[in-house]
MIPAVO-910133 format. One line per field, with one value per residue: residue in one letter; x, y, z of N, C-alpha, C, O, CB in turn; chain. Coordinates in steps of 0.2 Angstrom, whole numbers, plus 2048, in hexadecimal, padded with zeros to 3 digits. Atoms other than C-alpha are relative to their C-alpha. Last residue first. Glycine has a CB too. Layout:
<recs>
residu: (A, ...)
nX: (X, ...)
nY: (Y, ...)
nZ: (Z, ...)
caX: (X, ...)
caY: (Y, ...)
caZ: (Z, ...)
cX: (X, ...)
cY: (Y, ...)
cZ: (Z, ...)
oX: (X, ...)
oY: (Y, ...)
oZ: (Z, ...)
cbX: (X, ...)
cbY: (Y, ...)
cbZ: (Z, ...)
chaine: (A, ...)
</recs>
This chain:
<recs>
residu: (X, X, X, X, X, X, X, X, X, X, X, X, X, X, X, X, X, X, X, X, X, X, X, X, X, X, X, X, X, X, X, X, X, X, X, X, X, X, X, X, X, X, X, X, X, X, X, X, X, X, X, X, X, X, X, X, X, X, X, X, X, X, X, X, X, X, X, X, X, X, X, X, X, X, X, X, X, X, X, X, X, X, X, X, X, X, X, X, X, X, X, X, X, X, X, X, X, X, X, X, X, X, X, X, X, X, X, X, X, X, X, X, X, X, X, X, X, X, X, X, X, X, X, X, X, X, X, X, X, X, X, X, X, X, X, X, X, X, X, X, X, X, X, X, X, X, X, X, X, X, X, X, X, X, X, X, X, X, X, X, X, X, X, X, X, X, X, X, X, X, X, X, X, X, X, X, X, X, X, X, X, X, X, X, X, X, X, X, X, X, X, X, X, X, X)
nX: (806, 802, 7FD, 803, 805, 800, 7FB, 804, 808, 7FD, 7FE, 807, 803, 7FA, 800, 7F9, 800, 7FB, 800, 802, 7FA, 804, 7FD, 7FE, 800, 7FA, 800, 804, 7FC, 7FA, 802, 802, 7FB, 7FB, 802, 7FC, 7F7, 7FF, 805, 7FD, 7FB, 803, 806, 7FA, 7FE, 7FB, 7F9, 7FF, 7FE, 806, 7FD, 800, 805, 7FE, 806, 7FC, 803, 805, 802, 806, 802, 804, 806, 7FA, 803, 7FD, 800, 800, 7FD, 7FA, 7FD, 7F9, 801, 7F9, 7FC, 7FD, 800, 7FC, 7FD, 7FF, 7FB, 7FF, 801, 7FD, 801, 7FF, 804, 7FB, 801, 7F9, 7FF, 804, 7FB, 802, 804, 808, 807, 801, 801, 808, 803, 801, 804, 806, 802, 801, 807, 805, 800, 804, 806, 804, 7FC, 7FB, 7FC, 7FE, 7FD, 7F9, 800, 7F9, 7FC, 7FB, 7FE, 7FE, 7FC, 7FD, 7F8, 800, 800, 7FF, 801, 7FE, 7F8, 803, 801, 7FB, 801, 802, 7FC, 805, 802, 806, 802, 806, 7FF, 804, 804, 805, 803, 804, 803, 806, 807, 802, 803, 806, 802, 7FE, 7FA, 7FD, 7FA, 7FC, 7FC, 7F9, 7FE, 7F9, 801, 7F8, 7FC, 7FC, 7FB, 7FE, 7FB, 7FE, 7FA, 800, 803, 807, 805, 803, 802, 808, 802, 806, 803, 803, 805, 7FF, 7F6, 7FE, 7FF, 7FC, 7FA, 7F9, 7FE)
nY: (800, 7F8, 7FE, 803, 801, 7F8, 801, 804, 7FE, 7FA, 804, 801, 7FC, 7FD, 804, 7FF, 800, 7FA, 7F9, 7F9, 7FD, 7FD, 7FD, 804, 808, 801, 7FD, 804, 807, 7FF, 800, 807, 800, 7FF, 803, 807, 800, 802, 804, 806, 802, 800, 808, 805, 800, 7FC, 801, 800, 7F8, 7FB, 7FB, 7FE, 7FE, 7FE, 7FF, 7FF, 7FE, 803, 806, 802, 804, 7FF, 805, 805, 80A, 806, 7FE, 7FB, 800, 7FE, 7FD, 7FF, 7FB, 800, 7F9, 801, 805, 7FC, 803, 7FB, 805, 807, 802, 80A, 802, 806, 805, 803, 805, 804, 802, 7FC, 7FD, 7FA, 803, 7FC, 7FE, 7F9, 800, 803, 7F9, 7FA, 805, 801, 7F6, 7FC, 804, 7FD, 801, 7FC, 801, 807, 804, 7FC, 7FC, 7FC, 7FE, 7FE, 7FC, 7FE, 7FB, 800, 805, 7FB, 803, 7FD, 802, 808, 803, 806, 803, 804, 802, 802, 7FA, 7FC, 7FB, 7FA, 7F6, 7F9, 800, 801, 800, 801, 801, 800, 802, 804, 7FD, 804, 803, 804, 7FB, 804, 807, 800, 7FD, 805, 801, 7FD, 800, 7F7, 7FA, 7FD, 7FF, 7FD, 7FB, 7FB, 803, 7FC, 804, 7F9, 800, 7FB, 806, 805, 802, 805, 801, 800, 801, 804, 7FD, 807, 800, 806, 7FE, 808, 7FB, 807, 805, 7F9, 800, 808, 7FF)
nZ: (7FD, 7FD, 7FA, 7FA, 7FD, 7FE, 7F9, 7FB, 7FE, 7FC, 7FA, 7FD, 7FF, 7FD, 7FA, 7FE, 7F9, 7FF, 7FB, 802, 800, 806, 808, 804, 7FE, 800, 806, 805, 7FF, 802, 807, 800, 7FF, 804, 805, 7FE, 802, 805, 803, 7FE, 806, 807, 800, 7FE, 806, 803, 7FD, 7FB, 7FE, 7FF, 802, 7FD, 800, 7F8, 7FD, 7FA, 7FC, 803, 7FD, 802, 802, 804, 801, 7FE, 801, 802, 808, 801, 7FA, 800, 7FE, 7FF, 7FA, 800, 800, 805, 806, 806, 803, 806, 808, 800, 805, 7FD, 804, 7FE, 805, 804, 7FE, 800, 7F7, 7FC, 7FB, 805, 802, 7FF, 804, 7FE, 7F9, 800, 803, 7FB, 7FD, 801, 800, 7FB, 7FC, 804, 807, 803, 7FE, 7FD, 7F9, 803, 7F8, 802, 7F8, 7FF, 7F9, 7FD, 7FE, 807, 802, 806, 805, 807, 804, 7FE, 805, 800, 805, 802, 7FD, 7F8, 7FD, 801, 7F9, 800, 802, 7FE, 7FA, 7FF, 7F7, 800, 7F9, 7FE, 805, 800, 807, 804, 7FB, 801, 7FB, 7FA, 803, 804, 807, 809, 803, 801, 7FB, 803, 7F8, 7FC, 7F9, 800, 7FA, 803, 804, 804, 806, 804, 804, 7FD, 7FD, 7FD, 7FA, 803, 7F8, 800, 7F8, 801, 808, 803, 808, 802, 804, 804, 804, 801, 7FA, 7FF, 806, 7FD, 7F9)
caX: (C4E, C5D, C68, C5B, C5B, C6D, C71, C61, C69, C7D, C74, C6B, C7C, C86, C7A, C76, C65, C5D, C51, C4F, C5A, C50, C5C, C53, C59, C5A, C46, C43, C50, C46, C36, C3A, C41, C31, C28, C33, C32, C1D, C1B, C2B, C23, C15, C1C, C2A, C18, C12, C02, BF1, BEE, BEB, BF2, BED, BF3, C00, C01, C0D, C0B, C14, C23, C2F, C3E, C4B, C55, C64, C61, C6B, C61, C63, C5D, C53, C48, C3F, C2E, C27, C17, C0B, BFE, BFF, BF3, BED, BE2, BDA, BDE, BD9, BD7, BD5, BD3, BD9, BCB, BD2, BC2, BC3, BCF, BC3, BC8, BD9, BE8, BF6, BF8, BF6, C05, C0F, C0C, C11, C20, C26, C21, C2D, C3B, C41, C48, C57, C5B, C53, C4D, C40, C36, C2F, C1E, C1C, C0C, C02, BF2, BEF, BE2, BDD, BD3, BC5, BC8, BC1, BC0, BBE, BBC, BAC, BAC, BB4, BA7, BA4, BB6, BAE, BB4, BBC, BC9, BD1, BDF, BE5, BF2, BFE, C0A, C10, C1B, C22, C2C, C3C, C3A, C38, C47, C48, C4C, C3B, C30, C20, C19, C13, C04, C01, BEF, BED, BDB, BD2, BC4, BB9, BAF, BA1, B9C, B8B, B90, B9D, BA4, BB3, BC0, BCA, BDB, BDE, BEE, BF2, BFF, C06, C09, BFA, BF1, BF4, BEE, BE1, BDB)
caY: (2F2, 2FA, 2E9, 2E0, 2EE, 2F1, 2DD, 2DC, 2E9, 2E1, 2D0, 2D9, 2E2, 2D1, 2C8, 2D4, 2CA, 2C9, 2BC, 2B4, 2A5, 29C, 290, 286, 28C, 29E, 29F, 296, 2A2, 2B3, 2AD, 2AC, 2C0, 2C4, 2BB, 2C4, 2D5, 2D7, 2D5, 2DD, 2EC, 2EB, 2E9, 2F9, 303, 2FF, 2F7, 2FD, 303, 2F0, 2E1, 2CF, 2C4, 2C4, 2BA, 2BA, 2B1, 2AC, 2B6, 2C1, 2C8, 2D7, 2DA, 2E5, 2F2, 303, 314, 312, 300, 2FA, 2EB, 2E5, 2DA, 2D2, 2CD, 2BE, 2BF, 2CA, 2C6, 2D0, 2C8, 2CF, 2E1, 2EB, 301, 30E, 31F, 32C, 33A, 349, 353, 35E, 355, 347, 334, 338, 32F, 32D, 319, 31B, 329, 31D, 30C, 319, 321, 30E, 309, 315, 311, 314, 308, 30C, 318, 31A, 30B, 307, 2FA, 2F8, 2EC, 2E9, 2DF, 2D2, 2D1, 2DD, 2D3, 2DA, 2D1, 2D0, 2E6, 2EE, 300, 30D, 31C, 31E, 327, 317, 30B, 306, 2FD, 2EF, 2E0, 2DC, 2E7, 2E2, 2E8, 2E6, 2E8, 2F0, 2FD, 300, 30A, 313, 320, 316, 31A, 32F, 330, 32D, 33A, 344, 335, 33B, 328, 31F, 314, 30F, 306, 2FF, 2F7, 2F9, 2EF, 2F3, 2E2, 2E4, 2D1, 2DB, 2EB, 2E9, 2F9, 2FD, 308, 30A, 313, 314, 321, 324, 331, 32E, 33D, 32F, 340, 34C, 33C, 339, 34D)
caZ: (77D, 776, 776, 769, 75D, 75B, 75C, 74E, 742, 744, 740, 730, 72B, 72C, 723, 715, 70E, 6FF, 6FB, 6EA, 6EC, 6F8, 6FE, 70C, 71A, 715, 711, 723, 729, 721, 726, 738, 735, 72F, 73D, 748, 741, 740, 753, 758, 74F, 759, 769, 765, 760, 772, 774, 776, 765, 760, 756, 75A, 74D, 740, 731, 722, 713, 702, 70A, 6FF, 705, 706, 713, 717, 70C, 713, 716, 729, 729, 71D, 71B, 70F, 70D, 6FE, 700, 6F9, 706, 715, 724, 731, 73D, 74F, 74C, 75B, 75A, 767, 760, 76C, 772, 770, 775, 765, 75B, 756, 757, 75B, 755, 761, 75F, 74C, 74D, 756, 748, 73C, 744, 749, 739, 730, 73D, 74D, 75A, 757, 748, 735, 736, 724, 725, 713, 70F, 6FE, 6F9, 6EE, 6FD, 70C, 716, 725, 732, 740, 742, 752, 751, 75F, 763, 759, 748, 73F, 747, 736, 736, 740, 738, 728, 71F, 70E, 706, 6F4, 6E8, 6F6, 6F8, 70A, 715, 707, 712, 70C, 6F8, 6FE, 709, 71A, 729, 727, 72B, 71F, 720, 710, 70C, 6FB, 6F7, 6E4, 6EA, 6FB, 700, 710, 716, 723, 71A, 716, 715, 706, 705, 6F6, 6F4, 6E3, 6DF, 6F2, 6F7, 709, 711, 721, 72F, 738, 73F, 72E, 723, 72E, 72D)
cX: (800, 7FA, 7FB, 803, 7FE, 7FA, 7FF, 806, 7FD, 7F8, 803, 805, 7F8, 7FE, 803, 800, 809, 802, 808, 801, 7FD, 806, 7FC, 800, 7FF, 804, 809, 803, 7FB, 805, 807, 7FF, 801, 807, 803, 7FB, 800, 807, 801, 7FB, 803, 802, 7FE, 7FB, 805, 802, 805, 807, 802, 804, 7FC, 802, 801, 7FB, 802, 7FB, 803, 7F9, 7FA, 7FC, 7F9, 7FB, 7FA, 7FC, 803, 7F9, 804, 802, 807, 802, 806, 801, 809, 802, 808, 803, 804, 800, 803, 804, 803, 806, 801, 7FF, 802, 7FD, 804, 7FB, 803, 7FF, 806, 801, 7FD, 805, 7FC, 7FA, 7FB, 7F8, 7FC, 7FE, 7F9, 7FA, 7FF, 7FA, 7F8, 7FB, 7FE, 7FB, 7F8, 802, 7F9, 7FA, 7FF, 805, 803, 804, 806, 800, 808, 7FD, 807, 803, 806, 805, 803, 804, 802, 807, 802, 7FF, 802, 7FD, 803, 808, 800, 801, 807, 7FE, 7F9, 802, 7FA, 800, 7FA, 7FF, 7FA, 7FF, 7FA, 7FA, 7FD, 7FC, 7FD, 800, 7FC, 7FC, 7FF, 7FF, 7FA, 7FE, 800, 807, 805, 805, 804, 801, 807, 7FE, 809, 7FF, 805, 804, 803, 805, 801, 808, 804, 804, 7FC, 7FC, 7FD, 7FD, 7F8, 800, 7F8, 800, 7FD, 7FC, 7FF, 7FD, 802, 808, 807, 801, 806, 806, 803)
cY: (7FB, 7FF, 807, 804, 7FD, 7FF, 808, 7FF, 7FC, 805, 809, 7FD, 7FF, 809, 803, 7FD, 802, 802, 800, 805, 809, 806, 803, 801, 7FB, 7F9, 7FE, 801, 7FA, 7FA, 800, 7FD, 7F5, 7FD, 802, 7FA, 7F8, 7FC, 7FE, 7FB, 7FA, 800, 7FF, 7FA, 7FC, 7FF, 806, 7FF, 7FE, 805, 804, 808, 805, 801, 804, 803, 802, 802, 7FD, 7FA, 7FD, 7F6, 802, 7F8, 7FE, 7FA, 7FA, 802, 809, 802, 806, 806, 804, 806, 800, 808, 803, 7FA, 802, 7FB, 805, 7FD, 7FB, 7FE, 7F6, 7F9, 7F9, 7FA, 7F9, 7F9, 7FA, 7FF, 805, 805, 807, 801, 803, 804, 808, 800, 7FB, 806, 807, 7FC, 7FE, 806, 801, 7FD, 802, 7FD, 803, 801, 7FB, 805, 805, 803, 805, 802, 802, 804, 802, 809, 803, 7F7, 801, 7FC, 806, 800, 7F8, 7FC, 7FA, 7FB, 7F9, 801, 7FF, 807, 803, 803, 805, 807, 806, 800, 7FC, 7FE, 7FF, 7FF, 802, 801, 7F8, 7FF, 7F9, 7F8, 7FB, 802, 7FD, 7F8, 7FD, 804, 7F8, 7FC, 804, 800, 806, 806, 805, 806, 801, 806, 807, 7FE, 807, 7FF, 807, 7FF, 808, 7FB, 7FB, 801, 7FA, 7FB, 7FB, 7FE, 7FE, 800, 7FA, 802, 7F9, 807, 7F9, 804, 7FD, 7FC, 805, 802, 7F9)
cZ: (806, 802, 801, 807, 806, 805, 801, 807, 809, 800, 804, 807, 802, 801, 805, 807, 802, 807, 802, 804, 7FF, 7FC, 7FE, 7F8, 7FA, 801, 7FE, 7F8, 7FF, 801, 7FC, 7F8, 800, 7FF, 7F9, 7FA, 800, 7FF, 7F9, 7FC, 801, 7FC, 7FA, 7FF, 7FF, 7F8, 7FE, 802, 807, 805, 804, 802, 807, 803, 807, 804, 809, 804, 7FB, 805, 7FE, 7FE, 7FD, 801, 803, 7FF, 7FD, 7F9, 7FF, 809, 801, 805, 7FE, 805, 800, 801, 7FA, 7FA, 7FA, 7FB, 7FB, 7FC, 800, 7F8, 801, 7FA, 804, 7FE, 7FD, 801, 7FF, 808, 807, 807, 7FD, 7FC, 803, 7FE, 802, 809, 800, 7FD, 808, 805, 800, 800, 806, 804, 7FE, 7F6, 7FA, 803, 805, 808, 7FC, 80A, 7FF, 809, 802, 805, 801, 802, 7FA, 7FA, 7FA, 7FC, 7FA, 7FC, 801, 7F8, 800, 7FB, 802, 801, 806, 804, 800, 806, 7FF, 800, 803, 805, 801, 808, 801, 807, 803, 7FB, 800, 7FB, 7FE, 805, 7FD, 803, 809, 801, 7FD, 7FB, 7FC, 7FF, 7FD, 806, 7FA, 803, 802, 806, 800, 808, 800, 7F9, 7FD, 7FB, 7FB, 7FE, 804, 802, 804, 807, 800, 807, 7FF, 808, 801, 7F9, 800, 7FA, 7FB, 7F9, 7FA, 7FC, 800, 80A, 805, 7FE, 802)
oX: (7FB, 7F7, 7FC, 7FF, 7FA, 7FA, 801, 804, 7FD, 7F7, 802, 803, 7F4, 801, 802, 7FD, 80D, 7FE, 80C, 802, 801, 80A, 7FA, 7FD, 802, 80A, 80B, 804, 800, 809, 808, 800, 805, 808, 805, 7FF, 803, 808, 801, 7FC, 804, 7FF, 7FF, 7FB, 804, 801, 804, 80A, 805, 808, 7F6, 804, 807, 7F7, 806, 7F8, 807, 7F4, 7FA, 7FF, 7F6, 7FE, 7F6, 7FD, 809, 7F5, 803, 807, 80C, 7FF, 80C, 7FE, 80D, 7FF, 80C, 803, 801, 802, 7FF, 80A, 7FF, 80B, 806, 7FA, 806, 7F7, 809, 7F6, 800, 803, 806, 804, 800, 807, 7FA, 7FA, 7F8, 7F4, 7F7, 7F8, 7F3, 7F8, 7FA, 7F4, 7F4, 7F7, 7F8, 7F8, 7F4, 806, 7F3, 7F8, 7FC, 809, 806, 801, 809, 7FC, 80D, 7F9, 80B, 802, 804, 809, 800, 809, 7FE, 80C, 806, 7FA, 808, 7F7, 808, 80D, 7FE, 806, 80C, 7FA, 7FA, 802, 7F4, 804, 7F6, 801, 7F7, 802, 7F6, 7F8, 800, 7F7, 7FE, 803, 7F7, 7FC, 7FA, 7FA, 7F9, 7FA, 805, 80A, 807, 805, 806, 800, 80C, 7FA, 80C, 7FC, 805, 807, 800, 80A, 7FC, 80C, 809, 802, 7FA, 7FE, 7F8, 800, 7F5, 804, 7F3, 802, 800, 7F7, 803, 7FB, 808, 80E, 80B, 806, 80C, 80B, 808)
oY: (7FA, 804, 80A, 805, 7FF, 800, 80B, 7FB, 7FF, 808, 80B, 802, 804, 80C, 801, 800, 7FE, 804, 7FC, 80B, 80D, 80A, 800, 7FF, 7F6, 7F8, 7FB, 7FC, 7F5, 7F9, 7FC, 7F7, 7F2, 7FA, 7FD, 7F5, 7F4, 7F7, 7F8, 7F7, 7F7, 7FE, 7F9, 7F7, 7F7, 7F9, 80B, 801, 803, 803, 804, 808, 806, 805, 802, 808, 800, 803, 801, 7F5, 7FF, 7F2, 806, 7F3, 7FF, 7F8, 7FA, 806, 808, 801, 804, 80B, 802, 80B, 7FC, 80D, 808, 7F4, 806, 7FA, 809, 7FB, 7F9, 800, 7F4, 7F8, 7FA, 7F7, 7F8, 7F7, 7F6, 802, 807, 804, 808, 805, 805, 807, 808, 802, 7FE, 80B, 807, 7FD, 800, 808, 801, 801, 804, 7FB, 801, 805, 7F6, 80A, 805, 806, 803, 806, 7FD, 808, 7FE, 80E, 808, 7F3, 800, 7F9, 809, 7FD, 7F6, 7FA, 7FA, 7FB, 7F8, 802, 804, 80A, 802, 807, 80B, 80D, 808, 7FD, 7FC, 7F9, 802, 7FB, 806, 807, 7F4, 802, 7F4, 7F3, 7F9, 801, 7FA, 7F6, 7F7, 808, 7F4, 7FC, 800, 805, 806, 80C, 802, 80A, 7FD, 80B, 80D, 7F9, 80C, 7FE, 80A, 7FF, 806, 7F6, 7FB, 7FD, 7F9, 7F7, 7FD, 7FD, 800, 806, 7F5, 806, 7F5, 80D, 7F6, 803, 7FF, 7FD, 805, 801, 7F9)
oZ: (809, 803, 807, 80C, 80A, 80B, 806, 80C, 80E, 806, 809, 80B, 803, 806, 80B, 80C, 802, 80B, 802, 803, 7FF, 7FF, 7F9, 7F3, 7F9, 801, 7F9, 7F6, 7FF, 7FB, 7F8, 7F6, 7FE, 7FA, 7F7, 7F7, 7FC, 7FB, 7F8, 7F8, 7FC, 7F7, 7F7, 7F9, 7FB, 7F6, 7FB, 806, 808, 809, 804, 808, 809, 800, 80B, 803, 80C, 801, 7F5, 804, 803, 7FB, 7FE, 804, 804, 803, 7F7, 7F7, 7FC, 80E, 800, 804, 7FB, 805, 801, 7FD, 7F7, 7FB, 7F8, 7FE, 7F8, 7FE, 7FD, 7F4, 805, 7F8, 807, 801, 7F8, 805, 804, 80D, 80B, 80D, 7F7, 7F7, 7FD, 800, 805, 80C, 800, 800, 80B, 804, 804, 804, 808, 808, 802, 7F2, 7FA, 807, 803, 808, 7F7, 80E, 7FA, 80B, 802, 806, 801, 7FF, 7F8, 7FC, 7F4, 7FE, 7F7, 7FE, 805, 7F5, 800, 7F9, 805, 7FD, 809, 805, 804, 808, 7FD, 803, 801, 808, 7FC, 80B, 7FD, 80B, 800, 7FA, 803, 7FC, 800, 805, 800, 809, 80B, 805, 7FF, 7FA, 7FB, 7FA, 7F8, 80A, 7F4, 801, 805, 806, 7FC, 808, 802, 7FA, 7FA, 7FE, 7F7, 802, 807, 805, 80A, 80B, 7FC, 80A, 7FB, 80C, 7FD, 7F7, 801, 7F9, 7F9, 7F9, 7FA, 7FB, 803, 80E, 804, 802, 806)
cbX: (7FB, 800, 809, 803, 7FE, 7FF, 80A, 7FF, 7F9, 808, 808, 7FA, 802, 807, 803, 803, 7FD, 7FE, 7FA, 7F8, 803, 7F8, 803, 7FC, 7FA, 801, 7FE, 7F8, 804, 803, 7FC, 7F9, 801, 801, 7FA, 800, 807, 7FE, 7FA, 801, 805, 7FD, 7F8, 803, 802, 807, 803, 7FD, 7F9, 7F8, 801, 800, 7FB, 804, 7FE, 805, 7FC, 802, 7FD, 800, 802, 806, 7FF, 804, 802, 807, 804, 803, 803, 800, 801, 805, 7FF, 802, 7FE, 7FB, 7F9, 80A, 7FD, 805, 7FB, 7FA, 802, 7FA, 802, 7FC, 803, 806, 7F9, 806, 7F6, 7F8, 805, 7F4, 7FC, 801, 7FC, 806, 809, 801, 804, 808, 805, 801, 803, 805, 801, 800, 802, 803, 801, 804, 801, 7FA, 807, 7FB, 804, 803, 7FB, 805, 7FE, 7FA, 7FA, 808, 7FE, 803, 7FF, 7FA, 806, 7FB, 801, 801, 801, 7FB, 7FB, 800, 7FF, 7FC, 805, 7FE, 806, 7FD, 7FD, 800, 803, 7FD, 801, 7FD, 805, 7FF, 7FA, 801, 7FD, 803, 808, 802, 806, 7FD, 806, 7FF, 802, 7F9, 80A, 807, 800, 803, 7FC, 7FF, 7FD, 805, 7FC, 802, 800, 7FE, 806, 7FE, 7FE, 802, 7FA, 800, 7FE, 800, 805, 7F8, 806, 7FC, 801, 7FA, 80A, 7FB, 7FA, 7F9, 7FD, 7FF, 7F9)
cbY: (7FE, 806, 801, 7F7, 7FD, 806, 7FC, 7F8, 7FC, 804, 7F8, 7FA, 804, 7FE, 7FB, 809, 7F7, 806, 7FF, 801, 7FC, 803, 7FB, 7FB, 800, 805, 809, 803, 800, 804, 806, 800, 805, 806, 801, 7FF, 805, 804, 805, 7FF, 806, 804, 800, 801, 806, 7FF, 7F9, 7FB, 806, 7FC, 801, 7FC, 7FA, 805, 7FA, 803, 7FC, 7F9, 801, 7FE, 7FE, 804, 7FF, 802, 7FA, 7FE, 808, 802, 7F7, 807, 7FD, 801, 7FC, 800, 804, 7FE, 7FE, 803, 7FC, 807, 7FA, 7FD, 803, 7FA, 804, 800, 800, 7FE, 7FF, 803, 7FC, 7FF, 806, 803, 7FC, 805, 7FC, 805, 7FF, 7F6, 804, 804, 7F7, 7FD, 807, 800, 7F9, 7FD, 7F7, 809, 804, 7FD, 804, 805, 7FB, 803, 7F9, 807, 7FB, 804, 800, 800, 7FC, 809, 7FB, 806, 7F7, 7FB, 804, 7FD, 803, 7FD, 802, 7F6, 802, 800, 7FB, 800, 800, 801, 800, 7FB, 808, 7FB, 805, 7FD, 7F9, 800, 803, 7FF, 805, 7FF, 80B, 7FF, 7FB, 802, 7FE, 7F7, 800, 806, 7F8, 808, 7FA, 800, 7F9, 805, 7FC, 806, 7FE, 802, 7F9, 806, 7F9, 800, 7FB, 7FE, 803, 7F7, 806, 7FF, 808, 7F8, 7FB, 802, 800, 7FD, 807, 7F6, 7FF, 7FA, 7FA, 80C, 805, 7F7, 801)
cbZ: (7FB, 7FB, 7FE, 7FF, 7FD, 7F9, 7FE, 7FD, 7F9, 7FC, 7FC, 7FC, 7FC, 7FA, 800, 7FF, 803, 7FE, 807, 7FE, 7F9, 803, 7FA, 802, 804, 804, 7FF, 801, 809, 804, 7FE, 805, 807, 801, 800, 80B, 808, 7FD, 802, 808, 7FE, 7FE, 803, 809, 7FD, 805, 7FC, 802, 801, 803, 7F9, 801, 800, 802, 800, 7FF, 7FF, 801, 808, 7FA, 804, 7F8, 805, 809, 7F8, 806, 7FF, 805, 801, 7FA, 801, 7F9, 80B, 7F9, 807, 7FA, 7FD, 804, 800, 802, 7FB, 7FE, 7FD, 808, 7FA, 806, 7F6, 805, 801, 806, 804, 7FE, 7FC, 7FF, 804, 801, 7FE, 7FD, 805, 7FD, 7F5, 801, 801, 7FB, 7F6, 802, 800, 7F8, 7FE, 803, 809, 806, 805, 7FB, 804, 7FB, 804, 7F9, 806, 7FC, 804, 7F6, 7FE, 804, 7FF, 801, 7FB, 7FC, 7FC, 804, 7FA, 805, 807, 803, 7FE, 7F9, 808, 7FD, 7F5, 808, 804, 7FE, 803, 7FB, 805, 7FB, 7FE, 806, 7F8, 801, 804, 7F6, 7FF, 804, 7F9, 7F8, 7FB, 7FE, 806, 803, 802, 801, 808, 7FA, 804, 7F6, 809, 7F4, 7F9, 803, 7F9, 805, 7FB, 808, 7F7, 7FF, 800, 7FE, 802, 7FA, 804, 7F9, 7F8, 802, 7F9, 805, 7FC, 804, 80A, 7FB, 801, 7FD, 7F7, 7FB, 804)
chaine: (A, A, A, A, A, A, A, A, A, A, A, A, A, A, A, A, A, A, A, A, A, A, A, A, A, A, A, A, A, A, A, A, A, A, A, A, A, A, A, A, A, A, A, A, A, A, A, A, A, A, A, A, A, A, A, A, A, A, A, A, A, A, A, A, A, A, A, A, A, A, A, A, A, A, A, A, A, A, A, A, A, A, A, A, A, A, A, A, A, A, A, A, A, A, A, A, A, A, A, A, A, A, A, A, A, A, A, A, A, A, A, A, A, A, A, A, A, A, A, A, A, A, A, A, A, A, A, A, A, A, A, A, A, A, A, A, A, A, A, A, A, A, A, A, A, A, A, A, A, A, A, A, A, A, A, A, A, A, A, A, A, A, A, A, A, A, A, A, A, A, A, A, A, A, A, A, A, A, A, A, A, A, A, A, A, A, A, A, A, A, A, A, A, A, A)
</recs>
């Protein structure tokens, strides 16, 4: 029933409960949206070694869930635009907003996510089916996440730290990351003018 909510679909290879640290550990996780206008490789939202919930994920049956932190480690995480404003994450981070706890009495999930922290990921950017950014951080932190905000907010939220990362990296010569300058600069002048 999540799966048919979030219009996602989610592969674990291994799950495990610790209930004394209220730690839920995923290994080999693979996250990817069912956004009809991309193709297959850009619906993968996200593949990851290992994820790791701590807080109050066993108030999963309630209408709300208070997560302290997540921490997906040795990841790809893809953005994927496939016009303005709209992208994989958007769909994903909208379909979290809408959720419903049980469909009976519609009662929307409400969720907050103090800390999310990314270790050792490599991110990329498309942009209606074109590469226009491809980088790796070491880490990447964001706090304060939750169902309340707009999807737009939320994705600003991850972008600009991304993007901070990017000219830090471009600054001082890294040679690994990928970057069409001239079709990220014409992205971020689309983006910025439509909001």
């Amino acid at each position: 029933m999540a799966s048919e909510q979030l219009n996602a679909d989610l592969e674990v290879s291994e799950l495990q409960v610790n209930s004394l640290t209220n730690g839920l550990t995923a290994n080999k996780v693979r996250l990817a949206t069912r956004v009809d206008e991309l193709s297959e490789p850009e619906n993968q939202l996200l593949l990851a070694k290992q994820l790791v919930l701590t807080g109050d994920w066993q108030a999963l049956g309630s209408s709300r869930v208070d997560i302290s932190k997540i921490a997906v480690s040795d990841a790809q995480l893809t953005v994927s635009y496939y016009g303005t404003g709209r992208s994989n994450l958007h769909e994903f981070l909208k379909q979290m907003s809408d959720m419903k706890v049980q469909k009976v009495n519609s009662v929307p999930l409400r969720w907050q996510v103090d800390e999310w922290v990314m270790d050792n990921v490599t991110i990329n950017l498309f942009d209606k089916g074109e590469p226009i950014l491809s980088v790796h951080v070491d880490e990447l932190a964001l706090t304060d996440l939750q169902s309340m905000q707009d999807p737009d907010a939320q994705v600003k939220e991850l972008l600009w730290p991304i993007l901070d990362q990017v000219v830090e990296q471009v600054q001082s010569g890294n040679s690994s990351l990928q970057v069409d300058s001239m079709a990220l600069s014409r992205f971020l002048l689309r983006e910025a003018m439509a909001f």
